[in-house]
N, C-alpha and C positions, 0 to 999 in steps of 0.2 A: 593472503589476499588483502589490497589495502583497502580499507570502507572507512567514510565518513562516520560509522554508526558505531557503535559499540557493539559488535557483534558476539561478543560472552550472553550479551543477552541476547532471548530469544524473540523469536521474528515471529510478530502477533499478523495471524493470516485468518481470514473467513468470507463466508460467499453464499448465496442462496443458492437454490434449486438449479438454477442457470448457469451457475457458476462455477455449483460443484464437480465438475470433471475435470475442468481449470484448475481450481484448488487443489486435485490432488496429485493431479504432472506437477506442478507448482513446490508440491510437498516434496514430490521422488526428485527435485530440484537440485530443491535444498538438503536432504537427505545424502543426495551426490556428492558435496561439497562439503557434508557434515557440520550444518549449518543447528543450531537451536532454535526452536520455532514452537509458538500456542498456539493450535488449532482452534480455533471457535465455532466450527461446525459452519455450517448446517453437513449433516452425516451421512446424509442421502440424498435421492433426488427427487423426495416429497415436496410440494410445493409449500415453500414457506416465506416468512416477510422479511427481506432482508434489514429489517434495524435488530432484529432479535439479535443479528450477527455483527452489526456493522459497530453499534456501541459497545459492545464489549472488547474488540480489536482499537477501536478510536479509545476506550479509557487505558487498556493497556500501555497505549502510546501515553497515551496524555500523562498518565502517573510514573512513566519511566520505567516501568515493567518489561514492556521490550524495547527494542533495539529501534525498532519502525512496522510499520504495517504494513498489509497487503490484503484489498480488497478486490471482492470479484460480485458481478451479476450481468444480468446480459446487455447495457448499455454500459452502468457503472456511474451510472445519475443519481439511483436512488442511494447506494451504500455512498457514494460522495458527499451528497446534500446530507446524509445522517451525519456521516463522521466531522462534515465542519461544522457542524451546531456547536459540538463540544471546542473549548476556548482555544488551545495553544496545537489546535488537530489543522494540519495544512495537506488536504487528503485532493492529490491531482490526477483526472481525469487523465489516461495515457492511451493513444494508439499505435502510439510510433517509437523507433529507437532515437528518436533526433526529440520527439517530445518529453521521452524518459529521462532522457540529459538536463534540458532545458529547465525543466520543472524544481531540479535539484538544484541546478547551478544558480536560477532566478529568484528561484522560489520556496528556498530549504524544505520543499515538502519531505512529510515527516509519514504519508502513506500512499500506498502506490495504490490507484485504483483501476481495474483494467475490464476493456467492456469485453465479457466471454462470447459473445453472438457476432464480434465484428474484429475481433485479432486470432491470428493461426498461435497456436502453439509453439513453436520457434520463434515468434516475435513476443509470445508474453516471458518467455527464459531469456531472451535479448534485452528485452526491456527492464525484466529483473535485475538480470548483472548490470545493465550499467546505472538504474537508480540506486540500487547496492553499492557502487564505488564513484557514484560521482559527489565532486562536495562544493556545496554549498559556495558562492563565490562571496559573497558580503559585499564590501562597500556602497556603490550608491544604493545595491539590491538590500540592501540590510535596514535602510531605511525605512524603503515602501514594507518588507515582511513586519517592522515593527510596526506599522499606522493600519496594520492586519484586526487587529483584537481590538472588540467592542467595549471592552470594560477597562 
């Protein structure tokens, strides 16, 4: 399969209460595919606050640990707003298979964030495989992702 990512490393995935049923079609996914993947919980469907999950999947990315992320909760605002605090994390709100492209191609997002209360199930595996193989186009888009980071 061809991927923009490195896929030897593993695909840093996690999600709240909301999210978790998402997360783990998500997991039998990638397990499909025989994909490597860090769960970061949340492990049930107790209600919990999604940055417990969202930071620990955004430093995975960030420090090169895995390959890319994959967040979940039931809009996908709040694990989104977590994981861009952190610096070189370009974590894109997705509802669609035209925006899961788009994001990649424009926008090198480096985490996929998907709102679990407003996408079916065949559209979050859609959207997986194609931000999974879509790459990053660069030129003039290379510019604006560089003028990204505050520091």
């Amino acid at each position: 399969m061809h991927s923009p990512f490195d896929l030897s490393k593993p695909i840093a995935i996690g999600s709240d209460h909301a999210g978790y049923d998402f997360k783990e079609q998500l997991i039998s996914f990638l397990e499909g595919k025989g994909l490597p993947y860090t769960d970061f919980g949340t492990h049930t469907k107790d209600s919990v606050d999604y940055p417990d999950f969202a930071h620990p999947v955004a430093s995975a990315v960030e420090k090169g640990e895995a390959a890319f992320g994959i967040l979940l909760c039931g809009t996908a605002n709040g694990v989104a707003i977590t994981a861009n605090k952190h610096q070189h994390i370009r974590a894109a709100i997705c509802w669609g298979e035209e925006i899961a492209k788009v994001c990649r191609e424009h926008n090198d997002a480096n985490i996929l964030c998907i709102p679990a209360r407003f996408v079916s199930e065949g559209v979050a595996e859609k959207m997986l495989q194609i931000f999974m193989t879509t790459n990053f186009e660069g030129g003039r888009h290379l510019n604006r992702v560089n003028k990204i980071a505050c520091a």
